[in-house]
N, C-alpha and C positions, 0 to 999 in steps of 0.2 A: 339603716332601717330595712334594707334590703332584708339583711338575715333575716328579720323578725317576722316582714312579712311572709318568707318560704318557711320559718319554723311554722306560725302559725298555719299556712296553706298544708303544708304536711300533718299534722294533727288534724286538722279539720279532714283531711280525703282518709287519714288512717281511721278514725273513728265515726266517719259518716256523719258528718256534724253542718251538713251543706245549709243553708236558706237562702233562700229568696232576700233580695234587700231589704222591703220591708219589715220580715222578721229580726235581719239584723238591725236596724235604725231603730224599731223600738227597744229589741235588747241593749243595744248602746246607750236609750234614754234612759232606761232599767239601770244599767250598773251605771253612769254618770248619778242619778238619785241616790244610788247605796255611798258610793264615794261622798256626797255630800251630808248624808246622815253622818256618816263616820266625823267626819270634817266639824259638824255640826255639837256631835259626841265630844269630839278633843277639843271645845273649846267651852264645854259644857253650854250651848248655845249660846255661845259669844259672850259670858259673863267674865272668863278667865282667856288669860294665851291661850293659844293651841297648840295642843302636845301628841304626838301621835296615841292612837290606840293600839289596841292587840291588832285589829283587822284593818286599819288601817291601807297600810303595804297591799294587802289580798284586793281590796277592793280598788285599787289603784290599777293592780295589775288585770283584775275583771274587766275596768274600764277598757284600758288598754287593749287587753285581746279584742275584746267586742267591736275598737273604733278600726283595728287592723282587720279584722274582718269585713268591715264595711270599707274599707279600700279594697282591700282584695276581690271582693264582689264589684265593684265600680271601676277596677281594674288600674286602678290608681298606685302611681308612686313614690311611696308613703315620701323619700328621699326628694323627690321633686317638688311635690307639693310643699314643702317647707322650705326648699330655699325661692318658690315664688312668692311665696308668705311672706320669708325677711324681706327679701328684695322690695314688695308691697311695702312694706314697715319703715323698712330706710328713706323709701322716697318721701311717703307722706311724710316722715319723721323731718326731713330735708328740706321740704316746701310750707309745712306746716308747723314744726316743733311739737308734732303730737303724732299720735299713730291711730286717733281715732277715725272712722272715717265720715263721722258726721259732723266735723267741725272746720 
């Protein structure tokens, strides 16, 4: 994950593409909504499976740059954050047989 967060950090510094957290956190709520349309789309709104679209992938990958950018701004990493996540997950998983944590 490392790479992903210096490709992205490099793209952002090469084409000036900096904000403030907040404008990244909404942009992140923005593309997680298009990913859900999409989502929404390939299942013809839940009436059929879901099967990808054309934009599908695009908007997957929009999401993505946008939630690496909001680490990168919060100076997070990405690599870290996710094995305290499992670890999180195993435990409850181990004490609770669930991973939610309101149960």
């Amino acid at each position: 994950m490392k790479g992903a967060q210096e490709k992205v950090k490099e793209l952002v510094k090469k084409y000036d593409l900096g904000g403030d957290i907040n404008v990244r956190y909404i942009d992140l709520t923005s593309e997680v909504g298009e990913l859900g349309k999409e989502i929404l789309e390939g299942s013809d709104y839940g009436s059929r499976d879901f099967a990808k679209t054309e934009d599908t992938e695009m908007e997957f990958g929009d999401t993505l740059f946008s939630l690496i950018c909001v680490a990168n701004e919060l100076d997070i990493d990405m690599g870290e954050a996710l094995d305290k996540a499992l670890a999180k997950y195993a435990r409850r998983f181990e004490e609770k047989s669930d991973i939610g944590s309101g149960r």
